[in-house]
N, C-alpha and C positions, 0 to 999 in steps of 0.2 A: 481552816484549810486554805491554804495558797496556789492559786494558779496565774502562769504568766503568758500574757497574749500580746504580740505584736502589733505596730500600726505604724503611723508615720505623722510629720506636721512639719509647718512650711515657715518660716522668716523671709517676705521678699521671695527672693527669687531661691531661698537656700533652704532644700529638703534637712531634715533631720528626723532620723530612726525614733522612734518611742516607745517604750514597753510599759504595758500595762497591768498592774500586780492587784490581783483581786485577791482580798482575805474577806473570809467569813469565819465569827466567832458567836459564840453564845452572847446574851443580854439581851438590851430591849431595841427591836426592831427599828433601825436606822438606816442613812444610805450618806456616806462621806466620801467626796472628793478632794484630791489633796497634789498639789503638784501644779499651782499656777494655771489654772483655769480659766476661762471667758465665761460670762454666763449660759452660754451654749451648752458647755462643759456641765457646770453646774445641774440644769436644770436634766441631765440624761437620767441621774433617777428616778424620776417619774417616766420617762419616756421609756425606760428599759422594763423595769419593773411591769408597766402597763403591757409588753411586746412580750415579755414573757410566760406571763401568767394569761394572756390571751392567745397565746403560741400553743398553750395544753400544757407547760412546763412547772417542775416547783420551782419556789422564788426562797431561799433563804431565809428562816423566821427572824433571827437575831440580826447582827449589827456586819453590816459591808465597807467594807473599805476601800477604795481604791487610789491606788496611787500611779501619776502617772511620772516618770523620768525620763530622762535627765530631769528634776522640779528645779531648777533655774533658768529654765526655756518658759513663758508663757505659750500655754496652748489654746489655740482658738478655734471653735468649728464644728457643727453638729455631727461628725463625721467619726467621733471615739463612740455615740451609740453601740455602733455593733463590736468590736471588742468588748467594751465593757461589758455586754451582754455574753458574749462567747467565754468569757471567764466566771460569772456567773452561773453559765449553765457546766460549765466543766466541775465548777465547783460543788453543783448536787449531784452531779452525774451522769448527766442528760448526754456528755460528751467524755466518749470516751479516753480514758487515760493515757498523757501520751499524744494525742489526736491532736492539740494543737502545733508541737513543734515543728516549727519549720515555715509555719503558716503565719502571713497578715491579713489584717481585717479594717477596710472602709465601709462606712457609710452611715446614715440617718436612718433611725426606725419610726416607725407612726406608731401610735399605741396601739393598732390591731399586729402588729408585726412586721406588716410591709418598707421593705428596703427603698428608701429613698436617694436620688443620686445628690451628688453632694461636688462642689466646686474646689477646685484645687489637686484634682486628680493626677494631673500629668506631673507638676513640683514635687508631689510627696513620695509619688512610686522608685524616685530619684536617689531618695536618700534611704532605703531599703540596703538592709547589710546583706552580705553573700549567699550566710543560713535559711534569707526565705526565699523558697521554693515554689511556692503557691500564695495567691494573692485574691481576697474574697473579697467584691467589691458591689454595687446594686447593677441592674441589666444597664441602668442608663450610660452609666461609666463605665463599662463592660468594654469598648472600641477603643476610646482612647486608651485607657488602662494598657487591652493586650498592645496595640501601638506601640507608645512606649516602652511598655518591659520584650519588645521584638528583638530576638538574637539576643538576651541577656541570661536565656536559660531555665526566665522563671516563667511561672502557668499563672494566666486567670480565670479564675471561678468567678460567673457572677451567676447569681441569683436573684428572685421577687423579695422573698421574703424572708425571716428568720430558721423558719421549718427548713426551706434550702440550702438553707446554709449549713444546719444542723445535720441533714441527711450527708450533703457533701462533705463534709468533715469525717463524720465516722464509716465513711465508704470506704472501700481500698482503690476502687479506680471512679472519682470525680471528672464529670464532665468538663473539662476546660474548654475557655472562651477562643477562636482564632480569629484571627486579624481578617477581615473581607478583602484586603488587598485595595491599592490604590484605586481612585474614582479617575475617571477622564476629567479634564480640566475644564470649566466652564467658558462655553465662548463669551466676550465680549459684544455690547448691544452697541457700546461706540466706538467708534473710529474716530482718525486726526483726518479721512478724507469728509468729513460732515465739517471742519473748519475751513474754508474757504483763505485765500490772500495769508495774511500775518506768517511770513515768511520767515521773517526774522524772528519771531517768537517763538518758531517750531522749531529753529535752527537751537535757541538760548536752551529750550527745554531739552534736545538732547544733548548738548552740550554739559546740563545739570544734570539730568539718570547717569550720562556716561561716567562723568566723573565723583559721583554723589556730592554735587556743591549746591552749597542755598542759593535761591535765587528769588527776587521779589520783580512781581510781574505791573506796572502800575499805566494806567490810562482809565479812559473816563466810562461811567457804566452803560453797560450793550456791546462795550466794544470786543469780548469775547474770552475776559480772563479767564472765567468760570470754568468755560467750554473747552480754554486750554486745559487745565489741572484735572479737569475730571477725566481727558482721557490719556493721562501720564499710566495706569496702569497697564497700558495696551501696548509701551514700546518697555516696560521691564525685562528683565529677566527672570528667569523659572529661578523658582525659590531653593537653595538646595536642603537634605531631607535635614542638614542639623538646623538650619533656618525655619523650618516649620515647626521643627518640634519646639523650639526657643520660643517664637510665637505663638504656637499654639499655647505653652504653660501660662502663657499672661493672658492669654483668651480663658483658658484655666480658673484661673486663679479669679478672677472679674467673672466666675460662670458664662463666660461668654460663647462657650461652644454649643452648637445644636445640637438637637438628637438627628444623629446618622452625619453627623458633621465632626466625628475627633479632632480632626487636625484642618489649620489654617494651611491651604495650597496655594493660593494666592498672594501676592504681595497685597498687605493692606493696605486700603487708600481710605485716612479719618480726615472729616473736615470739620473744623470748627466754627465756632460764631463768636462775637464779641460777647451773648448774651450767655456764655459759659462761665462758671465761678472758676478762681485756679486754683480750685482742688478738683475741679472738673478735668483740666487739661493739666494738669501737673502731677493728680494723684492726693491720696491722703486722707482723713479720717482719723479715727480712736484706734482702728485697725487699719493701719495705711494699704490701702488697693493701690493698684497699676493706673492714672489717669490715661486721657486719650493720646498723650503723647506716645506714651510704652505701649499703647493698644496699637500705635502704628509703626512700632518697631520692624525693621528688615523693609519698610515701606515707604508710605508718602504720609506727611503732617504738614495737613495744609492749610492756613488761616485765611476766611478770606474775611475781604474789608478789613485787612492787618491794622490800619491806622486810626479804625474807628474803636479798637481795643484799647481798656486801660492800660494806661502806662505803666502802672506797676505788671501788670501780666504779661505785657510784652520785655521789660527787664528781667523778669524771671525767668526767662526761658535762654538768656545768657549762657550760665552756667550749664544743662540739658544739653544745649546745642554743640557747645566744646566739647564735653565729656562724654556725651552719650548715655549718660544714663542720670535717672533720677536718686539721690540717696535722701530718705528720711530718717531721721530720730525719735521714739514712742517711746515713752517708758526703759526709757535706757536700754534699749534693742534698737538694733542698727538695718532700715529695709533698703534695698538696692533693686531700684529695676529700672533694666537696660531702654534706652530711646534712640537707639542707634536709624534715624530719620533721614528721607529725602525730603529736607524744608522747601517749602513751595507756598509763598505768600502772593494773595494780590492785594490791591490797594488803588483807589482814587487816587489822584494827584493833590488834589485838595476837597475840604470840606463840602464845595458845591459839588466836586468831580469834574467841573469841566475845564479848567485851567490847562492851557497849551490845545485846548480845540479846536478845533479848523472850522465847527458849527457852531457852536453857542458858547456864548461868551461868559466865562467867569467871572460871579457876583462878590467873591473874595476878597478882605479887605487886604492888604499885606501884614497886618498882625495876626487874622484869621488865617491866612496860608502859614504863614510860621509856628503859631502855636498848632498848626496840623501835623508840620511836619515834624516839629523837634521830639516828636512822639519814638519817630526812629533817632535814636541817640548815636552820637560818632563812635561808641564801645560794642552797640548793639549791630551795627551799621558793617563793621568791623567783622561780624561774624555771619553776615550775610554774605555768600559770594560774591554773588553776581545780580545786576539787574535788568532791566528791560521795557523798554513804552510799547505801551501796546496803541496803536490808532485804528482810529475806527476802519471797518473795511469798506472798499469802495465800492462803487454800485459795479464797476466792471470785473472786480474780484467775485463777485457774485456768482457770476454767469461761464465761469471760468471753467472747462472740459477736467481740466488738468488741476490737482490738489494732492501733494505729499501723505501719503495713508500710513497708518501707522505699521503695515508690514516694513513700508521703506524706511520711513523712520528706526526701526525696533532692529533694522540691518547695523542701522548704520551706529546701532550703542550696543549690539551685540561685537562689532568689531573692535571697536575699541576698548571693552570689557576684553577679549581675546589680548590685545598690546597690553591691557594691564596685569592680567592677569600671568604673562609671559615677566613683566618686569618685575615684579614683587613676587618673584615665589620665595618663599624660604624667608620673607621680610615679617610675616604675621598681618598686614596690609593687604587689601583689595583694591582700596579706590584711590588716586589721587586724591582726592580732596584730604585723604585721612594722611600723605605724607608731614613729616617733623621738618624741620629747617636743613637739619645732614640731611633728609632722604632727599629733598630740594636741590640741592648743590648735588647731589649725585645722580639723581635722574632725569636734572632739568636744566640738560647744557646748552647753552646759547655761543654763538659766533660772537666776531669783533663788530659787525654791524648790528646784529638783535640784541647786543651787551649798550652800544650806543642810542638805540632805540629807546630801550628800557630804560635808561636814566633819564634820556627827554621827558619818558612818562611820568619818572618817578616826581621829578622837581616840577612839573604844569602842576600835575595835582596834589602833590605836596603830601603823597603818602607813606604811613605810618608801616615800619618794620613787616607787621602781619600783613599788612592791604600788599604789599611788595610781593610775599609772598605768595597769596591768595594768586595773583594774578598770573605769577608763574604754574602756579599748578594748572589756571586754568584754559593758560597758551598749551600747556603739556596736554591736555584733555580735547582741546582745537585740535591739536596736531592729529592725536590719536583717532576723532571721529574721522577724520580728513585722510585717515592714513598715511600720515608723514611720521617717517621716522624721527627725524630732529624737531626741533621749535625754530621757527621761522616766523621772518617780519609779520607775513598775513596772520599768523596763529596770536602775537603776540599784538598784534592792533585787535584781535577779535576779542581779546578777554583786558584791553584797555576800554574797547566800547561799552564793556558792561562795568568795567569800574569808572567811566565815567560819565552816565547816567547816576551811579548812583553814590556819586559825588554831589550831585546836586542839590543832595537835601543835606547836606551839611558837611563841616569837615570831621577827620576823623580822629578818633584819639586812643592811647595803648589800654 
């Protein structure tokens, strides 16, 4: 006897439909899975079997088959339990005839029956065909599940355990799950008025949200980098809903969601350490996951003490940083996930840290300062926007009534998000930083004096096609915080400032 149950299963970031074909036949009591399995996969008959027969139900005496298709997709994930079970029980009867179609089915069983929730919920509901209608999943996944399938037409059922699911199936009116409706957004514990003086570094960091350009923060330690980047989430913008659900799949996928937490509403803010592997921050495994890079997708990826990172991990991150997203290669399947990032690095100057201090004098040899810095390469260097010195703040910056808070701040990248978002409609583009070389020439006109300016710049420091451009976008991004319509001399000396600091640690090259 054959019954066929629906489910789902993810590659990267791409859902794909699964149907699962249970036959039971006479002979000697077996349990076969067939159709490119994980050992997850594998081991569900014991797992099923045990949920069943501890459920109060019959188990099939003779030989089970299941096969899961498309079988040239590997399937990974404790999460085919409950079909496989639900075609089992359809097939002695337990369920009535019929009773599945239309219906999918997630999740993990424990050998007494109980539905466990299972990771990857939000990617898989994705790739669900038109047919199903209902969508049976454990309580845990219950929220994001209905979430995502919101306004798509389809119901979720969740339930504890097998019995639940079995009663809800042969019901004619099952209880579906509804969505509790948005949370209030969480306040913020910091502000940018707890940073005191470093004027110019408040200015650099909106300058970078407004425009989404990299930017590496560098002075000596205490002087306040930290304190800058950790409170970049305070001058963001609200995430829009297709942005959270994108983030939230990768929180998904990584199990990263809480319970009573479906979706990410926040823009994420990940920091990193030198003491992370890069498969930590890049992603990867036998089953490639999303690394912290893609965990900070639509957000902030911020490395601090950037230059006390291998050199190999910080050239890997080339490639992420153009492209935006991560691609790996396993077993001849292709995983993609997105790292569309606000790069935010800080960094010592040198080895000691105190090189260019106004206090304490650097112990640094000049082979020790150079093999520090060539760490940033003139390619990598390249795909860094913008950069910025931070000095320590003064004792009369301290005591100062008056400090830039992140409401005024979050004004003034909310405006300029307004200019961009007026100029690129219909482009597929949001931010500056993401214009091509045509959109540059087209949205980034200069006069006869800013045209002569700009070449002064170009030939001092001697830079390379892309650094030419970068700098345009990011006079264009000046203008816009500034609310100037054109690009002008001041706009276009403010984003020479930052390419030329961070010329200093080398030249650059294509």
């Amino acid at each position: 006897m054959l019954e066929i149950v629906k489910t789902a299963s993810f590659i990267g970031m791409e859902a794909i439909e699964v149907t699962c074909e249970v036959d039971s036949q006479r002979g000697l009591p077996a349990f076969h899975v067939v159709g490119l399995g994980d050992a997850a996969v594998k081991e569900a008959g014991d797992r099923v079997r045990a949920a069943v027969v501890n459920g109060g139900y019959d188990y099939p005496k003779g030989r089970v088959t299941v096969n899961l298709y498309p079988a040239w997709i590997r399937k990974k994930g404790s999460h085919f339990d409950l079909p496989i079970a639900m075609g089992i029980l359809a097939v002695t009867g337990a369920i009535g005839k019929g009773k599945l179609k239309g219906k999918a089915f997630m999740g993990e069983l424990s050998l007494e029956g109980k539905l466990i929730p299972v990771r990857g919920i939000l990617p898989m509901l994705r790739g669900l065909s038109e047919d199903v209608r209902e969508v049976f999943v454990p309580k845990g996944n219950a929220e994001e599940a209905a979430l995502c399938l919101r306004g798509t037409g389809k119901e979720v059922v969740s339930a504890e355990d097998l019995k639940e699911v079995v009663a809800s199936v042969n019901s004619r009116e099952p209880c579906y799950y509804r969505y509790s409706g948005d949370r209030d957004s969480p306040e913020y514990l910091l502000d940018y008025s707890d940073v005191k003086g470093l004027w110019a570094a408040k200015d650099a960091i909106v300058t970078a949200v407004s425009g989404g350009h990299g930017l590496i923060m560098i002075g000596p330690p205490g002087s306040g980098k930290t304190m800058l980047a950790e409170r970049i989430p305070t001058i963001l913008p609200p995430m829009s809903p297709d942005e959270q659900l994108e983030t939230s799949m990768i929180y998904s996928i990584r199990g990263g969601l809480k319970d009573g937490t479906p979706l990410i509403r926040e823009r994420p803010f990940v920091r990193i350490t030198p003491a992370m592997t890069g498969v930590n921050i890049l992603g990867g495994g036998g089953e490639p996951l999303p690394g912290e890079i893609s965990m900070a997708h639509n957000g902030v990826f911020f490395m601090d003490e950037f230059l006390e990172f291998d050199r190999n991990k910080i050239e890997a991150l080339r490639k992420p940083l153009e492209e935006k997203s991560i691609v790996m290669i396993r077993r001849g399947m292709k995983y993609v996930y997105p790292a569309d990032v606000i790069f935010i690095a800080a960094s010592n100057p040198c080895k000691c840290g105190y090189f260019g201090d106004s206090e304490k004098e650097c112990r640094c040899t000049p082979y020790e300062l150079e093999a520090y810095r060539s760490k940033l390469s003139g390619p990598l260097a390249d795909r860094i926007d913008m950069a910025v010195s931070i000095q320590r703040v003064h004792y009369d910056d301290l005591s100062e009534a008056q400090s830039d808070d992140s409401r005024a701040m979050k004004e003034k990248v909310m405006r300029a998000l307004d200019a961009q978002e007026r100029r690129f409609r219909g482009t597929g583009i949001k931010r500056n930083a993401l214009m091509n070389e045509n959109q540059v020439r087209e949205f980034c006109p200069i006069g006869r004096e800013e045209r002569a300016f700009l070449e002064k710049i170009y030939r001092k420091f001697s830079l390379s096609p892309r650094r030419y451009y970068k700098l345009l976008k990011i006079a264009r991004t000046a203008s816009d915080v500034a609310g100037k319509k054109d690009i002008d001399i001041a706009s276009l000396n403010t984003a020479a400032g930052y390419t030329e600091y961070l010329n200093s640690y080398g030249k650059y090259g294509d």
